[in-house]
N, C-alpha and C positions, 0 to 999 in steps of 0.2 A: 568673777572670771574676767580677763583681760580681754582686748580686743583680739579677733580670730586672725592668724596670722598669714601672713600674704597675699589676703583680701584686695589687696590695694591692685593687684595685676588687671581687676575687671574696670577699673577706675578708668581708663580710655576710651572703655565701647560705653558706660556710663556717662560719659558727658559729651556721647552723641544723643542721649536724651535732651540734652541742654535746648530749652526754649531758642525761637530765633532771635529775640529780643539780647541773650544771654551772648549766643555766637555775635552777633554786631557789636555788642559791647567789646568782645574779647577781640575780634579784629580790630577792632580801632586802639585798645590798647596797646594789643602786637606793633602799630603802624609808629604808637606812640614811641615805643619801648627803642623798636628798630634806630628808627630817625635820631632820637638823643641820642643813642651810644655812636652813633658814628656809623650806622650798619648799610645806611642807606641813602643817596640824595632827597632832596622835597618830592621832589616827583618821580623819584624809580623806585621800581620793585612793584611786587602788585601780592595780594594773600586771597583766597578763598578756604571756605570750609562749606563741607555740607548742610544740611538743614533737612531731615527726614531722608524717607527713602527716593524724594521724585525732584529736589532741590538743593540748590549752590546758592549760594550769598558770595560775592565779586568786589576786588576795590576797583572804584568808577577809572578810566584813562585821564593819564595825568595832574589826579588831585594830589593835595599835598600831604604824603602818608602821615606825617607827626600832628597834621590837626585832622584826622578825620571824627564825625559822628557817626553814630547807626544809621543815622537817615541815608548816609550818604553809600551806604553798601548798595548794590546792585542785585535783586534776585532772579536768577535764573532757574532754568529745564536745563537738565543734565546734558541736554543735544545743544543749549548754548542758547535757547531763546528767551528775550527779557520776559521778565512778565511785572516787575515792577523797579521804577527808576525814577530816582530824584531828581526832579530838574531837566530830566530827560538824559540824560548821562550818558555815556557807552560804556560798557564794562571796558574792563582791562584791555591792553592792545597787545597782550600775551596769554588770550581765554583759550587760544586755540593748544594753547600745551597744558593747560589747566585742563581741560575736557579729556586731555589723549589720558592724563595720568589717571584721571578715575575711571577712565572706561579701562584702563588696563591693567590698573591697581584698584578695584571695587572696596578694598578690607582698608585705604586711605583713606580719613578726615577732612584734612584741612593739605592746604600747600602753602608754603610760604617762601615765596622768591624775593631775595634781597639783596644789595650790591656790596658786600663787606670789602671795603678798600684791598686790605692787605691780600687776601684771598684770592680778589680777581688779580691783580698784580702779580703773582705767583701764575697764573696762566698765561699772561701777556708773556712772561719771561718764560714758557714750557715746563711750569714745574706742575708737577702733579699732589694733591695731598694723597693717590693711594697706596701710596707707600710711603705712610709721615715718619719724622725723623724723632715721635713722642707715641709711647702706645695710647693712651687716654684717648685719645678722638674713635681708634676701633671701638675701643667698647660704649662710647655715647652715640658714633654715628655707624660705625662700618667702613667700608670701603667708601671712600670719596671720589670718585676717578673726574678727569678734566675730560667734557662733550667737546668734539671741533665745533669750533665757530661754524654758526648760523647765521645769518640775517634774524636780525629779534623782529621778531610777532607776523614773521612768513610759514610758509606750511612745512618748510626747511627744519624747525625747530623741532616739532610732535617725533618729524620724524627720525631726529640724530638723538634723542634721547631714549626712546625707544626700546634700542638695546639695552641700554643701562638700567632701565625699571624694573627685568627683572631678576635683578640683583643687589638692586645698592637702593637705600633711601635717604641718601645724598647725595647731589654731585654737583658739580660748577659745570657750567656754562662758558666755555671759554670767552676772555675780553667780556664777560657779561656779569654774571653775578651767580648767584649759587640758589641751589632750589632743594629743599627739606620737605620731605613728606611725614607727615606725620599723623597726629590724634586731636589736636587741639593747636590754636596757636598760641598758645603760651609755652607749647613744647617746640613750636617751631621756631620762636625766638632763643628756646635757652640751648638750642640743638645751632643754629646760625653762634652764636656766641662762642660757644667749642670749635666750631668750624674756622672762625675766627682767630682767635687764642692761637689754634694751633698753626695756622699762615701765620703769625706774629714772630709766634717761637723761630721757624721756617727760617723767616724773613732775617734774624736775630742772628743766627746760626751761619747765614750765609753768608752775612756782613762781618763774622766773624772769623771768616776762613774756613767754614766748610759746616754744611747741612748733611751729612751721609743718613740717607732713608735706613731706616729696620730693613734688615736681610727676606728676604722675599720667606724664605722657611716660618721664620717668627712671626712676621704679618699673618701669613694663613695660620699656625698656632693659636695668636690673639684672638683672630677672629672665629677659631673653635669656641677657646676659652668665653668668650663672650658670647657666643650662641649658648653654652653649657651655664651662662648665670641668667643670662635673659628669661624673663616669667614665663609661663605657661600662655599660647595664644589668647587673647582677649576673645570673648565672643563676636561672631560678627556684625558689623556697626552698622546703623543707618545707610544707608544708600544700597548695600549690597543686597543678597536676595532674600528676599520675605518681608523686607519692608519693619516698620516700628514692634509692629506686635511680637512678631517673632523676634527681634532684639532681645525686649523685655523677658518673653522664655527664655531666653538661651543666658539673659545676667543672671536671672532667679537662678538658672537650676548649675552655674557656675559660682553663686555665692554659697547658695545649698553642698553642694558638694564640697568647697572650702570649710564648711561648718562641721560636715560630719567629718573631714582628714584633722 
């Protein structure tokens, strides 16, 4: 008998299991991944991911994302207090929007804020990706929308995003860079990457005499259309309520049920 089919939907709240040893590796990869393709300066951008129901894992302020180790992550309490730091470090000098998204989004992973050139440039100049000129980005990301400029890592920021959380788990940051919510970061780099691409295309389009976005009727279309493919909700992950144990019930009895359909 084959493998059981669409199994793979639980596979996000699944690798909020992931040891912290696992999450530090995976963020310094992400940082790694970032930095080479061009996604990010040495020192901008910043990623966290959970670690159980009562913990965050932080990249430290101003290290340089393409060489980070595990060591070098920062653990915090969900209210933002260190409890362990290498070197004596400070977390991120953008914790304070990190903290607003999990207390407002509980069923979010990980965050991954990065500065993808083309992307933020398309803000500078008032262009929007939520209503892109390629459907492909709805059904990877959603609605993109451009936040007004903040001041980065003032209390300005928590608060201009806000609206946006919830609805979209994407958006730019204007003149700043873009922030992906996600499961893992490995999906917040290849979700950055699409965000990407699609500011390219954008960029491409308008150097060529004209970007005209998808007619406002088709965008909301798409993004039925892609609500109507999207899996079945993942069980609730790490951080939210009931803590590890109650995770583990609610995969088993979401793989269970996959078994017997």
């Amino acid at each position: 008998m084959g493998a059981p089919r669409n199994l793979w939907y639980v596979r996000p709240a699944m690798d909020g299991l992931r040891s912290e040893g696992w999450l530090r590796r995976a963020l310094c990869d992400a940082g790694r991944h970032l930095y080479e393709r061009g996604l990010l300066g040495p020192t901008d951008g910043n990623f966290s991911a959970r670690v159980g129901g009562r913990y965050l894992l932080c990249t430290p302020s101003g290290a340089h994302k393409g060489r980070l180790e595990p060591g070098d992550l920062l653990k915090l309490t969900l209210d933002g207090r260190v409890v362990s730091s290498a070197r004596g470090q400070r977390p991120s000098s953008e914790l304070k929007m990190h903290l607003a998204i999990y207390r407002l989004r509980p069923e979010v992973a990980c965050v991954v804020h990065a500065h993808p050139p083309c992307a933020v440039g398309l803000t500078v100049a008032g262009v929007s990706l939520e209503r892109p000129v390629v459907p492909e980005v709805l059904f990877a990301l959603g609605a993109v929308p451009n936040v007004a400029y903040t001041s980065p890592t003032t209390d300005e920021v928590p608060e201009a995003i806000a609206p946006v959380l919830a609805r979209c788990d994407a958006f730019m940051l204007a003149r700043h860079g873009s922030v992906v919510l996600c499961q893992t970061p490995d999906e917040g780099v290849q979700k950055t990457e699409v965000l990407e691409h699609t500011a390219k295309i954008t960029l491409a389009a308008r150097i060529a005499g004209g970007a005209t976005p998808l007619p406002e009727a088709e965008v909301t279309r798409l993004l039925r259309l892609a609500e109507s493919h999207r899996p079945a909700p993942a069980p609730t992950p790490v951080g939210a309520q009931g803590g590890d144990a109650a995770l583990v019930d609610a995969i088993t009895r979401a793989v269970l049920q996959r078994l017997k359909g």
